[in-house]
Structure formats: C-alpha cells, structure tokens
C-alpha positions as CSV (number, residue, x, y, z in Angstrom):
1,X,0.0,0.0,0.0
2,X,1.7,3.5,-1.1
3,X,1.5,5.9,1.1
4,X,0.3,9.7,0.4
5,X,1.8,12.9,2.6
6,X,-0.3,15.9,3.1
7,X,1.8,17.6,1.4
8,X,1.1,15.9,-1.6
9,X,-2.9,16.6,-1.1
10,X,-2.1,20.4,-0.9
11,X,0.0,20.6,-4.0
12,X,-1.6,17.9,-6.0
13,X,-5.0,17.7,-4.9
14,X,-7.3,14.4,-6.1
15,X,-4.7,14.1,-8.7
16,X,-2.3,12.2,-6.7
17,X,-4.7,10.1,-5.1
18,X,-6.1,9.1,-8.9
19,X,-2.1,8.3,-9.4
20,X,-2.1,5.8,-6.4
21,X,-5.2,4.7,-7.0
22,X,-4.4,3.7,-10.3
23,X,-2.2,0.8,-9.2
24,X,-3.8,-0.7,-5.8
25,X,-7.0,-0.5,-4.6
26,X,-6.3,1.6,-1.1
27,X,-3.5,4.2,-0.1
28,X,-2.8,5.6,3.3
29,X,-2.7,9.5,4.0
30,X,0.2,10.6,5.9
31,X,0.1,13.6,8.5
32,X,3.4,14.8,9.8
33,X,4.7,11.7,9.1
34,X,2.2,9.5,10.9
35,X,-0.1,7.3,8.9
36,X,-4.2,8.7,9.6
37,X,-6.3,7.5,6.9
38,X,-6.9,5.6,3.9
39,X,-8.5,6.3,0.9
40,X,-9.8,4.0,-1.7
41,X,-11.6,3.6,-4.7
42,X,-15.6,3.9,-3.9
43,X,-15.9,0.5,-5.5
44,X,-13.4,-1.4,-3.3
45,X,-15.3,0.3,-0.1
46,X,-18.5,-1.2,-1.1
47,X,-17.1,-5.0,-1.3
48,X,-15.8,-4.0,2.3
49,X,-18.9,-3.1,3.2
50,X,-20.5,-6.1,1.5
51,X,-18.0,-8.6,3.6
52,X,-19.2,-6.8,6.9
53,X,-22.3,-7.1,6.1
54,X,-22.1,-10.7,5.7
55,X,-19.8,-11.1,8.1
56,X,-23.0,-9.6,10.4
57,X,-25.0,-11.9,9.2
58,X,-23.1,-15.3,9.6
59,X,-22.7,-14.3,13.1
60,X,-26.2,-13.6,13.8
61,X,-27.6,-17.0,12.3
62,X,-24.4,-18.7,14.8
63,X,-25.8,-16.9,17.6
64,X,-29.6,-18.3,16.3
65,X,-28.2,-21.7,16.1
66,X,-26.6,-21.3,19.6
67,X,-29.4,-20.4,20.8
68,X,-28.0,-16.8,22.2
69,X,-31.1,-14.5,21.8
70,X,-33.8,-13.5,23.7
71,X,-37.6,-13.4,22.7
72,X,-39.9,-10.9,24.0
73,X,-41.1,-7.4,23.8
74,X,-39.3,-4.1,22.7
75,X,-40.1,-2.8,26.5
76,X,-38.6,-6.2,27.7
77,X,-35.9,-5.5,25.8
78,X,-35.1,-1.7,26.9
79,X,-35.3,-3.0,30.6
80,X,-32.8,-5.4,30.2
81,X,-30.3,-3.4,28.4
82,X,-30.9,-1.0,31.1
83,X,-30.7,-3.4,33.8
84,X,-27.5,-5.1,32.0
85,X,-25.9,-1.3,31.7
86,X,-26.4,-0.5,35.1
C-alpha cells in the first residue's frame, strides 16, 4: 500500500490520489509523518462493506443456532439493556 503525505494533497490535490489509486486498490494518507487515513476507490469500499455485512449476518444466524437470543417485547428489551448497563 503506497502511502500519500499531506503535502502531496495540498500541491496535487485528487490528482495524486487518482495516481495511487491507479495501481492498488487503497493508499494511506500521511500527516506529519504519521499514517491517519486511507483512501480508496468507492468501488473497493462497497465490497468492504458487503464482507461486513455478511460477516454480520453469519454471526447472527451462529448466535440463532446457539441459541444466544432473547424473545420478548421491545419494552422487555429496553429493561434489560438498562438493567445489564447498570
């Protein structure tokens, strides 16, 4: 994964991330030398999305299968998430 600086955003604006971009999927902005965010191509954040998602859901039907969920009302609920927080 190339890195970007912020220097390189001021001077060369989306242009240099187009340039990265061009050759990897993600790139990591640099600020004052230390690595803060990544920036990637809209299409390769929407598979990420798509694996959490999924991963979401195979967890959910585990938790089903295991048996860990609760049945009852939306007031049930609140009072044991309250009760549990407490």
């Amino acid at each position: 994964m190339s890195d970007l600086t912020e220097n390189d955003l001021k001077t060369k604006g989306i242009a240099a991330i187009e340039v990265v971009l061009a050759d990897q999927p993600e790139a990591i902005i640099s600020v004052r030398g230390r690595e803060r965010f990544v920036v990637m191509k809209i299409a390769q954040y929407h598979h990420l999305r798509e694996c959490e998602l999924e991963a979401a859901l195979a967890e959910t039907k585990d938790d089903i299968t295991a048996g860990r969920f609760n049945k009852g009302t939306a007031t049930a609920h609140v009072k044991r998430v309250k009760n549990t927080a407490a």
